[in-house]
Structure formats: C-alpha cells, structure tokens
N, C-alpha and C positions, 0 to 999 in steps of 0.2 A: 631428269629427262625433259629435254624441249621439243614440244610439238609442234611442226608450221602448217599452216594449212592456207593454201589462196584462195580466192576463187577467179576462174577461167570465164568468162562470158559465155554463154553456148554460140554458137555461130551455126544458122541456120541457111543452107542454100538449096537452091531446087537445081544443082547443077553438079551432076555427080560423075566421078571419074573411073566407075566401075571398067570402061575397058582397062586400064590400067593395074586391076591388082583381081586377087583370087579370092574367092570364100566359097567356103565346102563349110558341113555341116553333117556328127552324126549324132546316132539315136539309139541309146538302150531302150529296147522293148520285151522285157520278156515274158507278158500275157502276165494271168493272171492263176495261174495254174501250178506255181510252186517250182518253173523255169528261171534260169539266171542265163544271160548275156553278157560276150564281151565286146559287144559290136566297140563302144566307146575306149577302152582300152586298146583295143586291135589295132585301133586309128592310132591312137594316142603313141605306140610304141611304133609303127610303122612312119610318124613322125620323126619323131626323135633317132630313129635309125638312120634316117636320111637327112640328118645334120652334118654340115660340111667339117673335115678337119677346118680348127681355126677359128670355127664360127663359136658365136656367144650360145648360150644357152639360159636361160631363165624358167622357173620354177616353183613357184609358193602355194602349198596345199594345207588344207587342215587336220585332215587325216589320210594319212600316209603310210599304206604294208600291203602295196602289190609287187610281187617278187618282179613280174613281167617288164613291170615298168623299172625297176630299180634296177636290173640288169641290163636296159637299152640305155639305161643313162650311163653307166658303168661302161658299155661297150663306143658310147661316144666320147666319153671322157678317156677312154684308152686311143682313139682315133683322133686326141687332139682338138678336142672341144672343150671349150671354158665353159663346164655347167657349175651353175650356183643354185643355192637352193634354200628360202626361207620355207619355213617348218613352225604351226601354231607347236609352241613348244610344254604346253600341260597337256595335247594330247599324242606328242611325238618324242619329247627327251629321251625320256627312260627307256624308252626301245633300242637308242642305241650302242646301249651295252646287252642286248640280248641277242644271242646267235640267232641264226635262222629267222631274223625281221628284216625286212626291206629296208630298215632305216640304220641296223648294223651292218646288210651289203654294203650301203654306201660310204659308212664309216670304215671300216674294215676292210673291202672287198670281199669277192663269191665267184667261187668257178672258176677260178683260177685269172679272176682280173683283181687290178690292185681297185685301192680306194680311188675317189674321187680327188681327181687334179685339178686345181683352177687358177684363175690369176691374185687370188687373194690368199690369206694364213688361213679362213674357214670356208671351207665352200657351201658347208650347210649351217644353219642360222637357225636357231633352237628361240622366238618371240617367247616372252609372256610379260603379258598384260597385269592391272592390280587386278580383276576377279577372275583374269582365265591365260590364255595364252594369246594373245594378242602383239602385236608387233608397235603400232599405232595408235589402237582402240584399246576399250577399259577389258572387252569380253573377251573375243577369237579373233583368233586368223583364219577367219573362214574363207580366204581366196581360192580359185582352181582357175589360176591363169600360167602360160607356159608365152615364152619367146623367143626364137631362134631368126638369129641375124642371118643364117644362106643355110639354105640346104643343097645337096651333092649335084642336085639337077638345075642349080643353076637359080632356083627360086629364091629372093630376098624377104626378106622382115613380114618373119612369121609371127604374128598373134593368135593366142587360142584362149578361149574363155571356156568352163565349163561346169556344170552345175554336180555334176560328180566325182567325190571323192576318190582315194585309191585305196578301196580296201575290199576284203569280200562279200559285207555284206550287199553294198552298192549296186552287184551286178544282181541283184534280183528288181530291183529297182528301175524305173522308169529317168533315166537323163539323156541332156545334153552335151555335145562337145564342137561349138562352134568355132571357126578355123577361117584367118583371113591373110591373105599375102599380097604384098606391093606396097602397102602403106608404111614408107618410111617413118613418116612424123608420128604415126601410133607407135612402132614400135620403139624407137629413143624415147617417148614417153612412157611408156609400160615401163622400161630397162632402165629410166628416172625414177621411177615413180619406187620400181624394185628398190632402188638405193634406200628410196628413203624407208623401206622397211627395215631395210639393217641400219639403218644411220639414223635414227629418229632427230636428229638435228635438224635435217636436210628438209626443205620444203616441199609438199606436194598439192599439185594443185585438185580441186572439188572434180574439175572435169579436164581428163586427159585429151586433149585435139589432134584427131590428126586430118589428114586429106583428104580421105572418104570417110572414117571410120569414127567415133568418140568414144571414149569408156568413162562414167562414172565413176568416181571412187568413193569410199565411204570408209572411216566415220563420217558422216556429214548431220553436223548440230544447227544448220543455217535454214535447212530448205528438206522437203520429202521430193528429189525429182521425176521421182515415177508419178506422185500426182500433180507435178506441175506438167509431164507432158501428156497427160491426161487430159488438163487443163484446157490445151491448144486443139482438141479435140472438138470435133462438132459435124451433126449428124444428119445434116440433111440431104445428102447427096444415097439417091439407091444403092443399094447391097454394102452401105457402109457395117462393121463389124469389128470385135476385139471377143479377142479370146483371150484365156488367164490361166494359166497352169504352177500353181506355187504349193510346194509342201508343206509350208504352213504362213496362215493371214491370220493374223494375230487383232482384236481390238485394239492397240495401241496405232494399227495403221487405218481404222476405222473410215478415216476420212477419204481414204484412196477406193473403198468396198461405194461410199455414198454417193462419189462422182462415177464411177461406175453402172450404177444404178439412176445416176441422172442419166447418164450418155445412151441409158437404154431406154427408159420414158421417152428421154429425145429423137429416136428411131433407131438406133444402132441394132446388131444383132449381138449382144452381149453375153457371153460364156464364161463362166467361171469355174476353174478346177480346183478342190483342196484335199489333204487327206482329212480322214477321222483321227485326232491326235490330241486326246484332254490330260496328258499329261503335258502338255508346251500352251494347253487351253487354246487350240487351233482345230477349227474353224473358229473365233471368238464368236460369242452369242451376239455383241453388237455386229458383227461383220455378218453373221448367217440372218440378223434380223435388215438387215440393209439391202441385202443381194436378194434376198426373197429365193423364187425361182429360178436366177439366173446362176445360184451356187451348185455346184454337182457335187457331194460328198465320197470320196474314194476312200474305200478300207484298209485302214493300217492297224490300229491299236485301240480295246476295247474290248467291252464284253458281248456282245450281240454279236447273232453269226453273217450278218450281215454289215461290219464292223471290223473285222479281224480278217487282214492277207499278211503274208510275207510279200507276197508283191506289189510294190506302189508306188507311186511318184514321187520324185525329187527334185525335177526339173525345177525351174524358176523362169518363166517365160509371161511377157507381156506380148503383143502381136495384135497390128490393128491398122486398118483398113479404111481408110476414111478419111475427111478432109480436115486436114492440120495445121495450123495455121493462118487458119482462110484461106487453103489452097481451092481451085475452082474444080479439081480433079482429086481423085480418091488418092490420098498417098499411103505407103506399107510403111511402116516402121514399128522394127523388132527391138526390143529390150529384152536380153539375157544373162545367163552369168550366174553369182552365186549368191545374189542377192533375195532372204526370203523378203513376204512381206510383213515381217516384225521389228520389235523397235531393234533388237540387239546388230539384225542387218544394217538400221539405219541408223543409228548413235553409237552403237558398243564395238563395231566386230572391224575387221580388217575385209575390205569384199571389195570385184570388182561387178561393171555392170555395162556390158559391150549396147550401142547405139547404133541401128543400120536403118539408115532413111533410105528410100527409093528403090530398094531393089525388091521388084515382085516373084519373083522368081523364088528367093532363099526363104519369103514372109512366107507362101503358096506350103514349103517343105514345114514351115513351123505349124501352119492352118491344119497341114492333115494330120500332124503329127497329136496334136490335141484331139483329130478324132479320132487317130486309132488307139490311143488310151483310151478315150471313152467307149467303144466298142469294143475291146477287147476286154472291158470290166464287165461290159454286159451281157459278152459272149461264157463268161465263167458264171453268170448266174447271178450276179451284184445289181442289187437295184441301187441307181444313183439318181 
C-alpha cells in the first residue's frame, strides 16, 4: 500500500467571499440531566433529503448505526444519487451482515428500498488500517465529513464537517454539525481528497483549498496545525479571546495546552473545555498542569460523583478572536471537525478539520455555544 501526502501552502487573505456561499451551523445540547438530542441528525437527514437526483454524494464516518440517517441515504440513492461511502472498517464491517444495522440497510436495503446504487462496483468502503481501521492512517477513520454536489433547491457544493458520530450513544452527548455551501474548490477537494480514501495510491494533500473555506487533513507527521495557528496569534488588542471545547487533550499534544497558556499570560481571554476521561488519560496531567485555571473539567467517566455523566462533550472546537497575523483588528477564526487533541488525531487516525477565517457571525454561534455547555454543567449541579 502507497501512501502520498503533499503539502498545500496555507494561503492567507483578509479578503473573503462570504456573499457568495452559505454556512449554517448545528448543535447537540442536551443538558446534563440524562437528556439525548437529535438536533445534529435532524440536520443531518433533512440534508441529504434534499440532495438532487444526479447529484454526487460523499460520506465517511467512524462509527456508523443510525437507522434515520441510513434510510435518507437509501431514499437518495433511490432518487438517483451517486452516494458512496467510506466506513472505518474494525468499527463497521461486521455489521453488515447483521439485520436490523444501518450498515446492513445500506448493504441490503430496508422498507422496501433496495441497496445502495452508485457509479462504482462498491459504494461503501469497509478502511482498516495496521492497528485499527483506518483508511490512510496506522489507527481510525475517524472522519464525520459528508459532500453533496447540488441539492433540489438549486444550492451547489455542499461541505459538512462534523464532530458527531452516527450512533445512539452520541445523541446524549454535546456536538457539532458544521455546514458550508458555494465553495466550489472545497468541495472537488473533499470529493479528491474522498478518492484517496479508497484509493490509497492517490495523493492527498496536508491542507485541502478552497475559495473561502480550507480543511486540514490528517495523518499529518510534518507539523501540529492547530498550534501553528495558534502560533499566529497574539493578544494585545481589547476583548481579544479563544475558547477550546475537545473531548479529549491528551499530553502528547502538551505543547498546543502551553501556548494556550502563554496567549493568556499575554492578555487573551482564554477557556478551556475537557471531559474527565482517565481511561484515554484525558485531561493529561502535563496539560491540566499547563492550563492551570484556564481548564474547566466536564464529567464523563470516573469514580467521584462529581465525575461521572452520561452527558457530555464531544465537540472538538478551537474559536478565537483576536489578532492574527498581525492583523491591526481582532479577526474570528474557527477550527472544527473531528479532530481531538491527541496524537492518534494528529499522526494515527483518518480526520478532517474545517478552517473559517473572517466570519463573525458563525465564530459569535461557536462563542455561545461553549457557554451553554458550561452553564448547563452548572445548572445540573457540576462544579467545573
């Protein structure tokens, strides 16, 4: 198996084409009180419903067995949409020879639609990696990115990134499902980029470009770019700020927790979200001793009762407010996706990681969205 990897230059502009393309943005929230949501799915299938006959469809997740979703792809594929669909394949094979899984809907058909139709002899695409199921990478496929060339209303080259899996536990869980339309040049590079998950010949590059929009890819064994855009960061301008919402920061990414913690000495207003999770050793103790007070602890797994939810984050969000660049005005730019902060995100796993500079507006929906996890942990009684 040959692996290609480029790397793309970033290309940095203060000149952005936001009238010209769409992004939406949603949000599983569902407290902390033993609630589940499908706001993120809801989207997710009302998507794909309104995918044009004809149109392409793109697809690659890690874990995969929502009926909901497996039958809007089913009912697109019946209306003459080319869906394809890579699958980490050690945590999705074997399902689909079991009745009654979402991943034998779409082998099989359900409810009286047949299987999935597409332009190639497999529409779904079973990765595995040497320690996991990986397509690209040595670990997982941890992607949750989706593509659709037109939908029925006329809208072009949809990209969606998003930090939530398709299963049920998920929906008690705290994600994102970010959503962008008009940016040609992103989507034939996601829809490249897809190739080279089934085709591991095929080259793909460190940073996908498109007109507004970029997405990170990863394996990446050259560079961490979440702390090199960290890097470009700098804090002297009033009410500058970054927020940080990841299910797990691992010590291996230590150094991204340091500059963090400088950007806040520097003046920034700096927040950090993690869960409790010592079985992945997340918070790492080098990361919780770097971040000091700027770390908020959220309950997931553990023995203290102040420790242990069924409800809690997943998101993976970076979001920051401040001068970039040397810009002489505060600029927004969001990092999201399914990128955690641990090594296996950053050397081992298949993941994507959506880039949005300038737009305040969609950063403002990521800002509050970190506060109402944190008030909705506090409103259940969780000291963080």
């Amino acid at each position: 198996m040959k692996i290609i990897y480029f790397v793309l230059a970033l290309v940095v502009s203060t000149t952005f084409a936001y009238a010209d393309v769409r992004l939406d943005a949603a949000f599983n929230a569902p407290g902390f009180k033993g609630a589940k949501t499908t706001t993120v799915v809801d989207k997710l299938v009302l998507l794909i419903d309104q995918a044009a006959p004809e149109a392409t469809l793109r697809m690659s997740m890690y874990e995969f067995d929502d009926m909901a979703v497996a039958m809007a792809l089913l009912r697109a594929s019946a209306r003459g949409v080319d869906v394809q669909i890579v699958l980490d394949g050690r945590k999705n094979k074997s399902a689909a020879k079991k009745s009654g899984t979402a991943v034998n809907a779409l082998v099989d058909g359900a409810q009286g639609l047949q299987a999935l139709k597409c332009s190639t002899q497999n529409c779904i695409t079973f990765c595995g990696g040497f320690l996991g199921g990986a397509c690209r990478g040595s670990r997982n496929n941890h992607n949750k990115f989706y593509s659709i060339s037109r939908l029925s209303d006329g809208t072009e080259n949809v990209v969606a990134v998003s930090s939530a899996n398709l299963n049920e536990g998920q929906l008690y869980w705290y994600n994102d499902l970010f959503i962008t339309a008009g940016d040609a040049r992103l989507r034939v590079g996601v829809d490249q980029y897809f190739a080279g998950l089934v085709n591991t010949e095929l080259a793909v590059p460190l940073l996908i470009q498109g007109d507004v929009f970029s997405l990170y890819t990863f394996p990446n064994k050259q560079t961490d770019p979440v702390l090199d855009e960290l890097s470009r960061v700098t804090c002297q301008l009033p009410g500058s700020k970054i927020r940080v919402i990841q299910s797990r920061f691992t010590d291996a990414r230590v150094a991204v927790a340091k500059k963090l913690a400088q950007l806040g000495q520097a003046g920034c207003d700096v927040q950090v979200l993690a869960r409790h999770e010592p079985s992945m050793k997340s918070p790492g103790s080098k990361v919780a001793a770097a971040l000091g007070s700027l770390l908020k602890i959220l309950p997931y797994e553990g023995k203290g009762e102040n420790q242990v939810s069924k409800n809690t984050n997943h998101a993976k969000v970076v979001v920051i407010r401040a001068s970039i660049g040397g810009s002489a005005q505060k600029v927004d730019l969001l990092l999201t996706g399914s990128h955690n902060l641990n090594v296996n995100s950053l050397k081992g796993n298949d993941e994507l990681l959506m880039r949005v500079e300038g737009n305040a507006e969609i950063a403002e929906k990521y800002f509050d969205f970190y506060d109402q996890i944190v008030n909705d942990a506090i409103l259940a009684g969780f000291k963080l």
